[in-house]
N, C-alpha and C positions, 0 to 999 in steps of 0.2 A: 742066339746071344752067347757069346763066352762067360768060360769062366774060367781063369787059368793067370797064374803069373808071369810079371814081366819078367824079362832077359833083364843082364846086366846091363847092357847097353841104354837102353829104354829111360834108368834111373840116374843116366849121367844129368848133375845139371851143369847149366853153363858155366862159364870161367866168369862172367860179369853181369850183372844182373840188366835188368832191357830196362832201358829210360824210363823216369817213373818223377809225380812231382813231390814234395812233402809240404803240407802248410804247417805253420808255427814249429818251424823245426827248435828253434830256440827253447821250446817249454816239450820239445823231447826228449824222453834219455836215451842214453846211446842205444842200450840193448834192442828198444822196440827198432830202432833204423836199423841195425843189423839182422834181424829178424823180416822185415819188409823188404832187405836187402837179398837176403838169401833165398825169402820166396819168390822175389824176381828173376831168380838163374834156376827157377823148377822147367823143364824142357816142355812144359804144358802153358805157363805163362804166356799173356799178350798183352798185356796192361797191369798197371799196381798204382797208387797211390796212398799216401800217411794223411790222416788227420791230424789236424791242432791239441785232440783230446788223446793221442795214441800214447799209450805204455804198454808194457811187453806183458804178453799172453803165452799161450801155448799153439808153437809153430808161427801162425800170425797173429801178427799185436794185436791187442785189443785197438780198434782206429785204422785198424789195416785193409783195404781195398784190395782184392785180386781179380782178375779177368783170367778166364782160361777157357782153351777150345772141345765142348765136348767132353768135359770133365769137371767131377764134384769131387772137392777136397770136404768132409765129413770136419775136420777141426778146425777150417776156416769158415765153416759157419759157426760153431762152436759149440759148446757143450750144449747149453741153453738155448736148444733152436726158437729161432721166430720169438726172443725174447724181445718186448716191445711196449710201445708207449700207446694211451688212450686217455683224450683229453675230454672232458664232458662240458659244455656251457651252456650255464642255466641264466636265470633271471637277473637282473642285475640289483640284487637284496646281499652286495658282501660285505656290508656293513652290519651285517647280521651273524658274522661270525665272532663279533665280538658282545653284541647286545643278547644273545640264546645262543652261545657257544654248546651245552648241552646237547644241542639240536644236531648237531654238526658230530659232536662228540663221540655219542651212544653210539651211531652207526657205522661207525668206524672201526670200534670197538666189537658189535653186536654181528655186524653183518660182513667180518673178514676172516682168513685164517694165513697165517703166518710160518715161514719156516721149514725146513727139510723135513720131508714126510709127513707136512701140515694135510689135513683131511676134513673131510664132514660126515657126522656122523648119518646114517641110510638115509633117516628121518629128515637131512636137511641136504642130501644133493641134489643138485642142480639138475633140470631136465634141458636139455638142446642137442639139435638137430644135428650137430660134430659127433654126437654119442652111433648116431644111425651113419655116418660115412661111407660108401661102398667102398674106402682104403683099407678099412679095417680086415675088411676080407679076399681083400689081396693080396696082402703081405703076412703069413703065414705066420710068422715071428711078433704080432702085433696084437696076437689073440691074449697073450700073456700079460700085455701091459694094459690091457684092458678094464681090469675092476681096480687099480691104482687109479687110471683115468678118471674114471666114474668119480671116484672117491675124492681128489684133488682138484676137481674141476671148481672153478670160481675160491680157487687158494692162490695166495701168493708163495714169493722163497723168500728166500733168506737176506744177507748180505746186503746191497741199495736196493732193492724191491721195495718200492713201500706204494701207499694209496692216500691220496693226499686232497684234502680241501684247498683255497686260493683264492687270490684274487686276481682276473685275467684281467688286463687291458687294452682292449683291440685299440691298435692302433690306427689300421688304415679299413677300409670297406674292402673285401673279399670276397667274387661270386659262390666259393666252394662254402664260404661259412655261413652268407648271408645274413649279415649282421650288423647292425648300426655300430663304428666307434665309440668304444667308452668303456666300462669297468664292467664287470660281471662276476659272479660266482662261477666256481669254475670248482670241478674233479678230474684231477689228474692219477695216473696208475703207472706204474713200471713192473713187469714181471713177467715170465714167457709160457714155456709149457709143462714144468714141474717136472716127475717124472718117467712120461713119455718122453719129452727131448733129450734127457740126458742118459736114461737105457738106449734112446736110438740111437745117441752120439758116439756111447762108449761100445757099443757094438760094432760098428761101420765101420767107426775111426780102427779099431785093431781089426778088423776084416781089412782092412785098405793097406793099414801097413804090411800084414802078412802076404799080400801081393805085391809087397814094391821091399823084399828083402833086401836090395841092396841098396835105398837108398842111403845120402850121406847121415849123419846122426843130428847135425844141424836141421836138416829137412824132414826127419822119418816123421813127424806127428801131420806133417805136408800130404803125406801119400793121398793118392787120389782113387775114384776109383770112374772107368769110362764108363760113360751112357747109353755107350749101345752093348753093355753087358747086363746080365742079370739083376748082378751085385747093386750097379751103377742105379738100374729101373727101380730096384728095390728102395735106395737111400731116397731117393727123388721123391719118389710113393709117400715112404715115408716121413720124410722133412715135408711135404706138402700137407701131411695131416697133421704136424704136429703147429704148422703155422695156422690152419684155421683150427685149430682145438687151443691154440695160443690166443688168439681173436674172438675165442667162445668166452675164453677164461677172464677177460677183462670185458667183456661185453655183461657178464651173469654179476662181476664183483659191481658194475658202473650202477646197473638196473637194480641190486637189492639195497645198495647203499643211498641211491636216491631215492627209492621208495619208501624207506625206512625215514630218512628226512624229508617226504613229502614233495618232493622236486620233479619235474623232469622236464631234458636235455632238451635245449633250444637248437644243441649244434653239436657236432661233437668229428675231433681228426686223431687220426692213429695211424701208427708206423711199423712196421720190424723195423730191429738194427740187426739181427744174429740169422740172416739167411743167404739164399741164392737164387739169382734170377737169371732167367735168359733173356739177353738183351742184344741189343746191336752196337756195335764200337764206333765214332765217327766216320773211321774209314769203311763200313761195313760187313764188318767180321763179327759174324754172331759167336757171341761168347758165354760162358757162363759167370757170374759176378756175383763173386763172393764179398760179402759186407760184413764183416764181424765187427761191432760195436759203429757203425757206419751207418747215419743215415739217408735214405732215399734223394736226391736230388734234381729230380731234372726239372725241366726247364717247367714251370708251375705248380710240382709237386709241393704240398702240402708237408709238413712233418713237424714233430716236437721236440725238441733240444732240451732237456732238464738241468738244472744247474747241479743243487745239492739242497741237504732238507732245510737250511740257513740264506739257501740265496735262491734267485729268480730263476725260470726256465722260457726256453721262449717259443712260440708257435713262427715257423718260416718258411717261408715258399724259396724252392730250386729254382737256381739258375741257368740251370742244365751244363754245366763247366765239363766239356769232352776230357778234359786233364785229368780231372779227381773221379773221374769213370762213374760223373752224376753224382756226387755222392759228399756230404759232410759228418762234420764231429756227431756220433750219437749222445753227449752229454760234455760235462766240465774234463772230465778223464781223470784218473787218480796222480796224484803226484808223491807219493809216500803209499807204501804195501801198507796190509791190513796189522801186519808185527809191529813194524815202524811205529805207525800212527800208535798203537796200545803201549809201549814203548817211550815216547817221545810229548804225545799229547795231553794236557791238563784238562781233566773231568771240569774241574768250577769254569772253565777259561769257557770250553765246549759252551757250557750251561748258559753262560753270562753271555756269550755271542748270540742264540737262541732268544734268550730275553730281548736283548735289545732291537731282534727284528722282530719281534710278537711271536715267535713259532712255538707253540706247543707240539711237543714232542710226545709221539705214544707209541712204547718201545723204543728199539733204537740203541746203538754200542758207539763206542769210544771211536771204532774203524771208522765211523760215516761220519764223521765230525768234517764239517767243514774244511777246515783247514788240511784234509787229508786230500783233497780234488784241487785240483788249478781253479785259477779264479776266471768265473764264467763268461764275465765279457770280454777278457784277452782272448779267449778261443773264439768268440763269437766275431770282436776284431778281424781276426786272423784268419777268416775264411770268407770276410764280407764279398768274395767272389763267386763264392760257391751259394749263396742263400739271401733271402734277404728277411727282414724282421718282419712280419707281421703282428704278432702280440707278445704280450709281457706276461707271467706268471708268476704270482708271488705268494708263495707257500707260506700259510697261517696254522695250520690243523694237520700236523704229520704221524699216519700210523707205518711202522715198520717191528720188521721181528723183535721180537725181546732179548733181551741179551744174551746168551745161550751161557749155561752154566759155564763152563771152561772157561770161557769170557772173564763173569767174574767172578771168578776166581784168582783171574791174572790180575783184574782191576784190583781187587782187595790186596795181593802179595805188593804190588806196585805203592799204593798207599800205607801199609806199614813199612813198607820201607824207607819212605820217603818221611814220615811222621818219626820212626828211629834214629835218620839221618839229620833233623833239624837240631 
């Protein structure tokens, strides 16, 4: 296997990016299409597509679709590898969320952790079979992030990460869910692989660039690195353990938070959005496909779309659309930065929109305020090619990080000022 940098030559990309389709371009802003533009003239591309939820990320959009031959770009899976969703559906008692909300309450509270650098203390981490991995002891550089893991495993992060109670509504009968239509209780989760993913991402990613020195400065966070080299076997290794140690992590938070409310799962579907697969292209060009914020699609796949902690998410099965390279929106998509929204948005406004759709909120900041994401059925509109509906999810019971001091502290400066200015 090598190990050695490319030539200049190597890092030219093209003059035009290779046909590619965007859905809801309308609720895009320019930056993510220029971003999805320029990864489409990387000289490793074969495919690209935008989702209806895409805003700009680092190198590709968050919503951004890549196909390439034989090569993993480390920051277009992204920071937060195998960051993903896990839907739980229990009995249909969600009418019980409001008669012993308590019930619902405690273990949200009792049986979660939250946050950059959230942990459990010895006495209460998690025992699973991701911990005994034989990847662990083939990647050399993995031995390090090893008692972080231990310690983070069954934690959430920060930012939309949250864990949430609901009311599902299956719409139609499903062989994969097996399940009568109708209403159900339902736990949902958003959150990936703490940090394991993000020491792997921010290693790779500067090992990737410092082999591709000459690319342009539009592209460098692009660099990739090939799979029949060392480097390449390593990230793959790696990113493959951080997605089933990602799938532990919501698998440990589903089973203590139900056990603690006395439940358990009738049914239950789950997705990455933040990885990469090898797959095959309609034309039959096996490629590798990167989905950063993108999810799963093909023709019967299973997957969960989230709205925001104010509105619906929805359970839907792929169409398998060869265009969008299988693949749809992984949520509502942000429409205003996290400055913007703390900046711009009214705490009472936030609060009173909450109220009005029953959501209790536990934790949670000004950024995730509804009104900071597009609104979730134009996206869901807007790709009716790529997926189709299967069930409704409507969020009653939302726990997410607490406000991180800095936070408010911005909220409190924002409010006297505002209270000086009347």
């Amino acid at each position: 296997m090598s190990k050695s940098k490319s030539s200049s030559a190597e890092d030219q990309i093209r003059t035009e990016p290779i046909p590619y389709q965007k859905w809801g371009a309308e609720m895009v802003d320019q930056k993510a299409v220029e971003q999805i533009d320029y990864a489409a003239r990387l000289p490793i591309a074969r495919a690209a597509a935008l989702m209806p939820d895409a805003h700009v990320g680092y190198g590709l959009p968050i919503g951004g679709v890549l196909a390439t031959e034989n090569t993993v770009i480390p920051y277009a899976v992204g920071v937060d590898i195998a960051c993903r969703m896990r839907l739980s559906i229990c009995e249909p008692i969600h009418y019980m969320l409001d008669q012993k909300s308590d019930r619902f309450t405690e273990p949200l509270l009792s049986q979660t952790q939250f946050g950059v650098g959230a942990s459990w203390s010895r006495g209460r981490r998690a025992d699973h079979a991701v911990m005994t991995d034989p990847i662990w002891d083939m990647v050399s550089r993995l031995e390090s992030l090893y008692d972080t893991a231990w310690e983070q495993l069954g934690t959430s992060g920060s930012g939309n990460h949250f864990v949430e109670w609901g009311v599902l509504s299956l719409l139609q009968e499903d062989e994969q869910i097996g399940l009568e239509p109708g209403n159900y209780l339902a736990l949902l989760s958003h959150s990936g692989s703490r940090g394991l993913g993000a020491r792997t991402a921010d290693y790779y990613s500067k090992l990737a660039k410092s082999l591709h020195p000459d690319l342009p400065k539009e592209v460098s966070n692009l660099a990739w690195l090939d799979l029949d080299s060392e480097e390449g076997q390593e990230y793959w290794l790696a990113m493959t353990l951080a997605g089933r140690y990602a799938a532990a992590n919501h698998a440990i938070i589903h089973e203590r938070v139900l056990t603690a409310a006395g439940l358990q799962p009738l049914a239950h579907v789950e997705n990455h959005h933040n990885y990469a697969w090898k797959e095959t292209l309609d034309d039959g060009t096996e490629v590798i496909v990167h989905r950063k914020g993108a999810t799963p699609a093909g023709a019967g796949v299973l997957g969960v779309i989230p709205g925001s902690m104010g509105d619906p998410g929805y359970v839907v099965r792929g169409r398998g659309n060869g265009a969008s390279i299988n693949s749809a929106a992984h949520g509502a998509g942000r429409q205003m930065g996290r400055g913007q929204a703390f900046r711009t948005l009214d705490r009472g406004r936030w609060q009173d929109y909450l109220k009005e759709r029953r959501v209790t909120l536990l934790g949670g900041s000004l950024d995730e305020s509804p009104e900071a994401y597009k609104p979730i059925d134009e996206v869901m509109m807007a790709q009716s090619d790529l997926v189709e509906t299967v069930a409704k999810f409507t969020p009653r019971i939302v726990r997410m990080a607490d406000e991180r001091p800095r936070d408010k502290r911005r909220r409190k400066k924002k409010e006297r000022n505002r209270r000086q200015n009347q």
